[in-house]
KEKE-3310 file (N, C-alpha, C; in steps of 0.2 Angstrom, whole numbers, plus 5000, padded with zeros to 4 digits):
npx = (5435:5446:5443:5435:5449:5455:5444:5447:5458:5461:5449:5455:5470:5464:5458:5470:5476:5467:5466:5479:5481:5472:5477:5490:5487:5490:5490:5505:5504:5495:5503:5511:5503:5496:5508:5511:5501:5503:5514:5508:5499:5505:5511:5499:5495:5504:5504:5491:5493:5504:5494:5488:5495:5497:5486:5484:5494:5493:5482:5487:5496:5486:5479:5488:5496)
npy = (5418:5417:5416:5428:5436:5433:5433:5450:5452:5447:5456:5468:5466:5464:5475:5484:5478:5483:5497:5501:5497:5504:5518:5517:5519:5533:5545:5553:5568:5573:5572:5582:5592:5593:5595:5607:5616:5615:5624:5636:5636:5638:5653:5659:5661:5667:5680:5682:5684:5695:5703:5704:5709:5720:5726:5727:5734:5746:5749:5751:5762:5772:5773:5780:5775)
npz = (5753:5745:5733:5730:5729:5718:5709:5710:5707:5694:5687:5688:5681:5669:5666:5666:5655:5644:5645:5643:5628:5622:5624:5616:5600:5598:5588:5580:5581:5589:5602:5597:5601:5610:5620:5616:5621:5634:5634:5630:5641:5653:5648:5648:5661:5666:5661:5666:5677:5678:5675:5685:5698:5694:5693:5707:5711:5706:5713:5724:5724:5720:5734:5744:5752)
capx = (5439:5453:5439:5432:5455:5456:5443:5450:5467:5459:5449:5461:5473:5459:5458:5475:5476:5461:5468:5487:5479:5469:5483:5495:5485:5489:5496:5512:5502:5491:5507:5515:5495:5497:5513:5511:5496:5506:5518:5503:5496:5513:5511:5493:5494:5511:5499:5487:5496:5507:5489:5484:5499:5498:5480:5485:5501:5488:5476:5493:5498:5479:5478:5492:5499)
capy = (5424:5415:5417:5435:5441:5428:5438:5456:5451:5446:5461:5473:5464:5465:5483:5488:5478:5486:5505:5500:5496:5511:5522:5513:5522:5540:5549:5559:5576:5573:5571:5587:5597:5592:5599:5616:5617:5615:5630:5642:5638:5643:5659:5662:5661:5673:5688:5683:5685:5701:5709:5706:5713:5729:5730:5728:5741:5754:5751:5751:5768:5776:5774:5785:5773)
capz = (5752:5741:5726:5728:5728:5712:5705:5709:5701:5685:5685:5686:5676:5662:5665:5663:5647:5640:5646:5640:5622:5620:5624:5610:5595:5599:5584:5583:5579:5595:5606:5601:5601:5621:5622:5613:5626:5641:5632:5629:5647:5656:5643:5649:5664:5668:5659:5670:5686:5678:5676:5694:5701:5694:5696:5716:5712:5707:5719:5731:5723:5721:5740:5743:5757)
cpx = (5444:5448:5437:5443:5459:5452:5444:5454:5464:5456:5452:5467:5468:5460:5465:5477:5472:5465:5478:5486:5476:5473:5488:5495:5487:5493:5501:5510:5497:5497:5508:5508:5496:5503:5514:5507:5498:5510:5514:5499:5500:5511:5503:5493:5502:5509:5494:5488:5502:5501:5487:5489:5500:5493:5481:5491:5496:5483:5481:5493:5493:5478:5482:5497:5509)
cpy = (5424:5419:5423:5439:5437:5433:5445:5458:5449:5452:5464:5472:5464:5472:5484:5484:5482:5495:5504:5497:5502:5516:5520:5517:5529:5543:5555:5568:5578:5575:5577:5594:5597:5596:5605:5617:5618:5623:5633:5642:5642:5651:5663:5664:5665:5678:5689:5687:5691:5707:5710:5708:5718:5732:5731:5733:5747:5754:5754:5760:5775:5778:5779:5780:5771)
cpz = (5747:5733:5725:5725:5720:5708:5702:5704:5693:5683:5684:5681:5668:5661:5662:5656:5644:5640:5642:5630:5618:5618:5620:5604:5594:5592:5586:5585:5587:5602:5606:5601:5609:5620:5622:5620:5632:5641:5632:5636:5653:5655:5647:5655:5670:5667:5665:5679:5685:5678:5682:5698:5700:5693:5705:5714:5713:5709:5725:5731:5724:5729:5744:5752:5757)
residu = (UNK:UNK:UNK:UNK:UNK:UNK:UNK:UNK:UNK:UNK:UNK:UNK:UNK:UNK:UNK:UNK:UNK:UNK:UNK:UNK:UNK:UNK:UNK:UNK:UNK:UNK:UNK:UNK:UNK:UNK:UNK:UNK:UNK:UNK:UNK:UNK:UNK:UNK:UNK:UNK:UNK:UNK:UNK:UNK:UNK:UNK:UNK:UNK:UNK:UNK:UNK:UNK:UNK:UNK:UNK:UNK:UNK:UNK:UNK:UNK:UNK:UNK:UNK:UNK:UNK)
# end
């Protein structure tokens, strides 16, 4: 059992080297592409949920309740 949790720990410890070296490379233009992205999803997604409320208003209001 000592030899299979000697194994895991070195895998693992391999992996996050490998993923901790990949992610090093990223240029600056990348970083701030992500970023806008999260600002334009915010954006997209506040129209979206202003149109669905006022399609449910004027079903609200069509119905004469």
């Amino acid at each position: 059992m000592n030899k299979i949790h000697v194994a895991r720990v070195a895998l693992v410890s391999g992996l996050s080297a490998v993923g901790a070296g990949a992610m090093a490379a990223v240029p600056a233009e990348v970083t701030t592409a992500l970023s806008s992205i999260g600002t334009d999803a915010g954006t997209v997604a506040t129209v979206v949920l202003v149109a669905i409320v006022a399609v449910f208003a004027i079903k609200f209001l069509r119905k004469g309740v």
